[in-house]
N, C-alpha and C positions, 0 to 999 in steps of 0.2 A: 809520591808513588804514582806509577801510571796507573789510571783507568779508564775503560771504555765500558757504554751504558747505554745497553739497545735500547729502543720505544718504537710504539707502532703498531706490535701484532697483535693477532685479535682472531674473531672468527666471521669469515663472511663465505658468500656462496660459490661456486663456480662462476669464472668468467668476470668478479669481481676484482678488484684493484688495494691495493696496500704501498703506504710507503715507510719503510722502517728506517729509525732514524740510529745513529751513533754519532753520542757525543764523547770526546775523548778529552782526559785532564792530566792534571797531576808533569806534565812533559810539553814538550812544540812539539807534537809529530808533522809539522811542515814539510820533514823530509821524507817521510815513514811513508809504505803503499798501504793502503788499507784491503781487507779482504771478507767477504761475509763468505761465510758455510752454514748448512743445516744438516741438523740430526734426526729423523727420521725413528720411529720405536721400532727397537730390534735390528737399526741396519749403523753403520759408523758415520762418522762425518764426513761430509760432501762439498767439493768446493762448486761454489755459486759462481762467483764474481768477485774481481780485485781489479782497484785502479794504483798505479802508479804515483805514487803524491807530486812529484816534480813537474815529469812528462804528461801524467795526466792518461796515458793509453790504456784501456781499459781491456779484459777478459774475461771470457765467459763458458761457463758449463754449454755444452751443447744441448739440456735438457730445458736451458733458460735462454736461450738465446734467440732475440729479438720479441721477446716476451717481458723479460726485465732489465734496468738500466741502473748502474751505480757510477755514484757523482760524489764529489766532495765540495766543501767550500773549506778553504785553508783561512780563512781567516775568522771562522767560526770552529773551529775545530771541528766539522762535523763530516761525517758519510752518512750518505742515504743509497738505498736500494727500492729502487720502486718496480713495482711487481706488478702489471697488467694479465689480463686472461688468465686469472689463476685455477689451476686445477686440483683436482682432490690429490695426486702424487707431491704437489709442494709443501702437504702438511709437514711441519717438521717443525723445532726450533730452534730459530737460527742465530748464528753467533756472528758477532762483527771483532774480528781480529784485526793487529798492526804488526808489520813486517818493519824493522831496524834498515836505515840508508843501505844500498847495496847488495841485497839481496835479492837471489834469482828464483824463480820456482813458485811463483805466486799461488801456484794452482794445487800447491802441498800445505798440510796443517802444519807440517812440522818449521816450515820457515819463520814464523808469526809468532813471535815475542810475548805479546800482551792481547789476551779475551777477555770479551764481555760474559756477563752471566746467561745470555739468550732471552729469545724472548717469540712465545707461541704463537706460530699462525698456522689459523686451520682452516681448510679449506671444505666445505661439506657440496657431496654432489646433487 
C-alpha cells in the first residue's frame, strides 16, 4: 500500500528556516508529481508547491514564492520543501501529497491520490 510520511516541522522563530521531508513507500512514484499543502486552524487546505516527478518543473503559491523551494531525489523516494524567512502566516500543517502519471492541475487537492498524515510547523513572531 502507498505511503507518504512527512518529517521536519517543529517550532522555530520568524525569519527562521525548515526543511520538511517526505518519504514515500509501499509503490515507485518515479512517475508521480509530488505536492505539499498546508492547513491552517479554521481556514482549508492550501496549496504550497508541487514538482513534476519526470520534468521536474516546479510551482508555487504566490504567498511562498521565492521564499521556499521543493525538490525531489527519485532515487530515494523522497520530497523536500525547504522553507526560508518563515513567518508567523506559514503556521499551519502541512501535507506532502502524490499525483498519479498524467495528471494536470497540480495546484488542486483534489488531483493527488495519496497524503501524508502532516506534520506541525509553527512559526511564533
Amino acid at each position: 500500500q502507498a505511503q507518504l510520511v512527512e518529517s521536519g516541522g517543529g517550532l522555530v522563530q520568524a525569519g527562521d528556516s525548515l526543511r520538511l521531508s517526505c518519504a514515500a513507500s509501499g509503490r515507485t512514484f518515479s512517475s508521480y508529481a509530488m505536492g505539499w499543502f498546508r492547513q491552517a486552524p479554521g481556514k482549508g487546505r492550501e496549496f504550497v508547491a508541487a514538482i513534476a516527478w519526470s520534468s521536474g518543473t516546479t510551482y508555487y503559491a504566490d504567498s511562498v514564492k521565492g521564499r521556499f523551494t521543493i525538490s525531489r531525489d527519485k532515487a530515494k523516494n523522497m520530497a523536500y520543501l525547504q522553507m526560508n524567512s518563515l513567518k508567523p502566516e506559514d503556521t499551519a500543517v502541512y501535507y506532502c501529497a502524490a499525483a498519479a502519471p498524467g495528471r494536470y492541475g497540480l495546484q488542486y487537492s483534489s488531483t493527488y491520490d495519496n497524503w501524508g498524515q502532516g506534520t506541525q510547523v509553527t512559526v511564533s513572531s
